[in-house]
C-alpha positions as CSV (number, residue, x, y, z in Angstrom):
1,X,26.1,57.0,102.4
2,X,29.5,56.8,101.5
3,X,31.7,60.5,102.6
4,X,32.0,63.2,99.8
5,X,34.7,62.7,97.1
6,X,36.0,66.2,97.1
7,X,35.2,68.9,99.3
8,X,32.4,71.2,98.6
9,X,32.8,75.2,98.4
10,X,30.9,78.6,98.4
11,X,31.4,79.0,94.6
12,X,29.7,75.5,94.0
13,X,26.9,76.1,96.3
14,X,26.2,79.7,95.0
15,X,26.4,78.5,91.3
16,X,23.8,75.8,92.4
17,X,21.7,78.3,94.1
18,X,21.7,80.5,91.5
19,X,20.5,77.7,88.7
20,X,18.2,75.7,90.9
21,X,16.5,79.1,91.6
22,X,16.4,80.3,88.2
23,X,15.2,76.8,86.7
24,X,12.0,75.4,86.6
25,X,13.1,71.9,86.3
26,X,15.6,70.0,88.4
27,X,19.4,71.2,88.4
28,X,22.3,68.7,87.5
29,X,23.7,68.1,90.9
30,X,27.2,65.9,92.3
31,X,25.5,62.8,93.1
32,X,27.1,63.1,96.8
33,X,26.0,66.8,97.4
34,X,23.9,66.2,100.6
35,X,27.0,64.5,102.6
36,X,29.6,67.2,100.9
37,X,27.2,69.8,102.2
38,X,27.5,68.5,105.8
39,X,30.6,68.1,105.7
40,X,31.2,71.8,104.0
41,X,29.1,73.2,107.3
42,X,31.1,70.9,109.7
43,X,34.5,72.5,108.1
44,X,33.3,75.8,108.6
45,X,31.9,75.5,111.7
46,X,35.3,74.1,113.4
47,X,37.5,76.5,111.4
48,X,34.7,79.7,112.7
49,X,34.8,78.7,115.7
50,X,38.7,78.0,116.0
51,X,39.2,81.7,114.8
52,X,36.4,82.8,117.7
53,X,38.7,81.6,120.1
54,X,41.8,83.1,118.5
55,X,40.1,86.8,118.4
56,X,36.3,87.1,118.3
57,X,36.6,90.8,116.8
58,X,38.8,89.5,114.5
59,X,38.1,90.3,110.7
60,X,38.7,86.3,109.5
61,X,36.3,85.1,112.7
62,X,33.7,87.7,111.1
63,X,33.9,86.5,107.4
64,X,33.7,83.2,108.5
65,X,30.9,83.4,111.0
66,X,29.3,85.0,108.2
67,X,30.2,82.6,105.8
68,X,28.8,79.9,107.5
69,X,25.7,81.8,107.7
70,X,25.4,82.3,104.0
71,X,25.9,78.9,103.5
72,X,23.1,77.1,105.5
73,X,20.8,79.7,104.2
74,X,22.4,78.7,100.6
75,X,21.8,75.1,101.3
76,X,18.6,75.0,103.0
77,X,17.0,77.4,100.3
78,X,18.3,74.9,97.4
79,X,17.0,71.6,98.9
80,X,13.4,73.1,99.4
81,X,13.7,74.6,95.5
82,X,14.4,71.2,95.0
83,X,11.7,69.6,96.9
84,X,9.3,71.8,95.2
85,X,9.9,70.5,91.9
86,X,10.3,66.9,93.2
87,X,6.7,67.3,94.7
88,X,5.6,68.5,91.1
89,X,7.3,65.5,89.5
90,X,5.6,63.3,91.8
91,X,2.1,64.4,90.9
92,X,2.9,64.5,87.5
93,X,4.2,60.4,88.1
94,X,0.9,59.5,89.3
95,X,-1.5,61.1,86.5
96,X,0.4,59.2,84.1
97,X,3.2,61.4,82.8
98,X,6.7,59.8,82.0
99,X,9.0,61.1,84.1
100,X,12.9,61.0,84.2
101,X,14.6,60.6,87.5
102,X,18.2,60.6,86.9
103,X,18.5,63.9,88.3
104,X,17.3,63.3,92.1
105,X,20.1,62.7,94.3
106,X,19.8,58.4,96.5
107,X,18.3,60.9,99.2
108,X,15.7,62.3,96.8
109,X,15.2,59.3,94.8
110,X,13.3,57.8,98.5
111,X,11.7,61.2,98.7
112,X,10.5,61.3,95.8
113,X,9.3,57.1,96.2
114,X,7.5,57.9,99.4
115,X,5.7,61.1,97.7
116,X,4.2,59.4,95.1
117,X,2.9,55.8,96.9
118,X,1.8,58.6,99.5
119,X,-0.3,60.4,96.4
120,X,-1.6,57.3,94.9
121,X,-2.8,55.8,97.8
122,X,-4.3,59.0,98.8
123,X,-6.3,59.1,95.3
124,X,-7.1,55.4,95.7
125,X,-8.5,56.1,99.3
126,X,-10.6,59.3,98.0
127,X,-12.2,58.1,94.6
128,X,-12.2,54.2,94.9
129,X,-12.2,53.8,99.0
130,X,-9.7,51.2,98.1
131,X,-7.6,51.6,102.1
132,X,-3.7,51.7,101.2
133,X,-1.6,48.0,101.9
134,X,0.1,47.6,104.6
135,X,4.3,47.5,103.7
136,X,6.6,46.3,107.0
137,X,9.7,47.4,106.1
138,X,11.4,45.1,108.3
139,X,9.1,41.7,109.8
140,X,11.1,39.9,113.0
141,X,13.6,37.9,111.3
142,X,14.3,40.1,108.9
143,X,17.7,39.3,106.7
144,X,17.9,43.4,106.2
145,X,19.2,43.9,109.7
146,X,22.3,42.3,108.9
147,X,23.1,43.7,105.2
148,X,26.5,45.2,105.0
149,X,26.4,48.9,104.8
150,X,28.6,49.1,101.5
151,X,26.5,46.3,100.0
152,X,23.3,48.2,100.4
153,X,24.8,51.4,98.8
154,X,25.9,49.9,95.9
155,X,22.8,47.4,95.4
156,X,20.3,51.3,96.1
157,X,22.8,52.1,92.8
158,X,21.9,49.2,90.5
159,X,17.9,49.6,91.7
160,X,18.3,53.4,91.1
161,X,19.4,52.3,87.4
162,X,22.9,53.7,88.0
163,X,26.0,51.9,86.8
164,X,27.0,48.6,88.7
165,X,30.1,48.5,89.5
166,X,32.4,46.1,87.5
167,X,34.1,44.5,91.0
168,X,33.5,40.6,91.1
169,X,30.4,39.6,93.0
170,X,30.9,39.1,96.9
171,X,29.0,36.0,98.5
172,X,25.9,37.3,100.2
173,X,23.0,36.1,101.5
174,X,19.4,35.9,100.0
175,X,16.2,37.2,101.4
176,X,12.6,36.0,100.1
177,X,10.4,39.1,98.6
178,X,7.2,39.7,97.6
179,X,6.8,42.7,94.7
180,X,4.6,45.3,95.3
181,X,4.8,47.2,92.0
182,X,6.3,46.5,88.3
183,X,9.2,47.1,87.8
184,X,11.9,47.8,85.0
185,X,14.8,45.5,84.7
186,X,17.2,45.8,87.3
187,X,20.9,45.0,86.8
188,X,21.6,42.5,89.7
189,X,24.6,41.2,91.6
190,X,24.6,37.8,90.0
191,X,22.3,38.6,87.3
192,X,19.6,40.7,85.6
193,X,16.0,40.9,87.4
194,X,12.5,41.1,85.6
195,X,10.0,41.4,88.3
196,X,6.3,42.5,88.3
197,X,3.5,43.1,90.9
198,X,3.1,40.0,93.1
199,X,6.1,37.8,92.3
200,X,7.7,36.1,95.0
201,X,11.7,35.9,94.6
202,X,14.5,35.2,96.2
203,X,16.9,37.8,95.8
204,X,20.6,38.5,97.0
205,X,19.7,40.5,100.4
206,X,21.1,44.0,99.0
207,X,19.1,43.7,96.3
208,X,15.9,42.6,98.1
209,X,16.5,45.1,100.8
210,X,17.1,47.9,98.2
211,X,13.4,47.0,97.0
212,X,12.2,47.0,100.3
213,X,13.9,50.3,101.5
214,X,12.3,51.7,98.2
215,X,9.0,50.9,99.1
216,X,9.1,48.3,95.8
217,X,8.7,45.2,97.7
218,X,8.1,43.2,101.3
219,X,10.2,40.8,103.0
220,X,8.7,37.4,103.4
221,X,10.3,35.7,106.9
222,X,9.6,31.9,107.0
223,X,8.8,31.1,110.2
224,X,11.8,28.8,111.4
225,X,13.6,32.6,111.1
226,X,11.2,34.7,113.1
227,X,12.0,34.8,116.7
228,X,10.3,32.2,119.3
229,X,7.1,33.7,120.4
230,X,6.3,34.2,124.2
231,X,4.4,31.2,125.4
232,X,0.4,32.0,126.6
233,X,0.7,32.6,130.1
């Protein structure tokens, strides 16, 4: 993921505390707040310990030590408040209810993904003994390995149902995919996508890989791409 825009800071992580705590449905968050947390704790850490050295009995080493302190606690509190209610949405997802996602955060949104494939095959296991497909993220020969890292951020944005960004399309390469769920329409690269349980495309290899990474479909590998296997001895 792509580094935080602006820097986070203890009054934006209290206020988030405070309203993720108090609400029982998911907060309004910066869509960047996991890596601007990180990099809010790596701040603090260098400038605590930079102080430390300085004078450890120092007033400013003290507040920041315990700054620091407040703020993991902060952070990790909100992301399990958030989990929580994630969990609950998931549950609700697969009994049927309609539920709107454009809250979760990209990390989220592949929590949230696994959590409810992970329930539904769980309640197809127990009440139909139907055992859960088998999804290989990556086969040999897979075209995801070599996906540009900026590519795959911005294609996660256009499956997420997030804006696409207006730049012209760059050249990319295409990877063959079967579906493994219906899905909504999906603003592409090159084009709109319309795809439904079981269709085989081919797909510009952000896109497809997107899918993949999302648990939404399975990279098909003709065989002239898989590795040479070893020969029987």
């Amino acid at each position: 993921m792509a580094p935080p825009l602006e820097q986070l800071n203890y009054k934006e992580v209290t206020d988030i505390h405070r309203k993720e705590k108090n609400s029982p449905d998911l907060v309004e968050v910066r869509r960047d707040l996991y890596p601007a947390f990180r990099e809010y704790l790596v701040r603090l850490r260098k400038e605590s310990e930079e102080e430390i050295k300085k004078d450890p009995l120092s007033f400013k080493a003290t507040s920041m030590t315990n700054e620091f302190k407040k703020v993991y606690n902060k952070g990790n509190q909100i992301f399990f408040y958030r989990m929580r209610k994630i969990t609950s949405m998931a549950t609700r997802a697969s009994e049927g209810a309609k539920i709107d996602i454009g809250r979760l955060v990209e990390e989220e949104r592949e929590m949230y993904e696994q959590v409810l494939r992970a329930i539904n095959e769980c309640r197809d296991m127990a009440l139909e003994g139907k055992a859960p497909e088998r999804r290989d993220p990556a086969p040999s020969g897979s075209v995801c390995a070599t996906v540009d890292r900026g590519q795959m951020r911005r294609a996660l944005s256009m499956v997420n149902g997030e804006a696409q960004s207006s730049e012209q399309p760059e050249p990319v390469d295409r990877v063959l995919v079967r579906i493994l769920d219906d899905l909504p329409e999906i603003v592409g690269i090159d084009r709109p996508y319309r795809m439904a349980r079981n269709d085989v495309v081919l797909l510009p290899a952000p896109i497809g890989c997107a899918l993949i990474k999302r648990g939404k479909a399975q990279e098909i590998v003709p065989f002239w791409r898989k590795p040479e296997q070893a020969p029987f001895p």
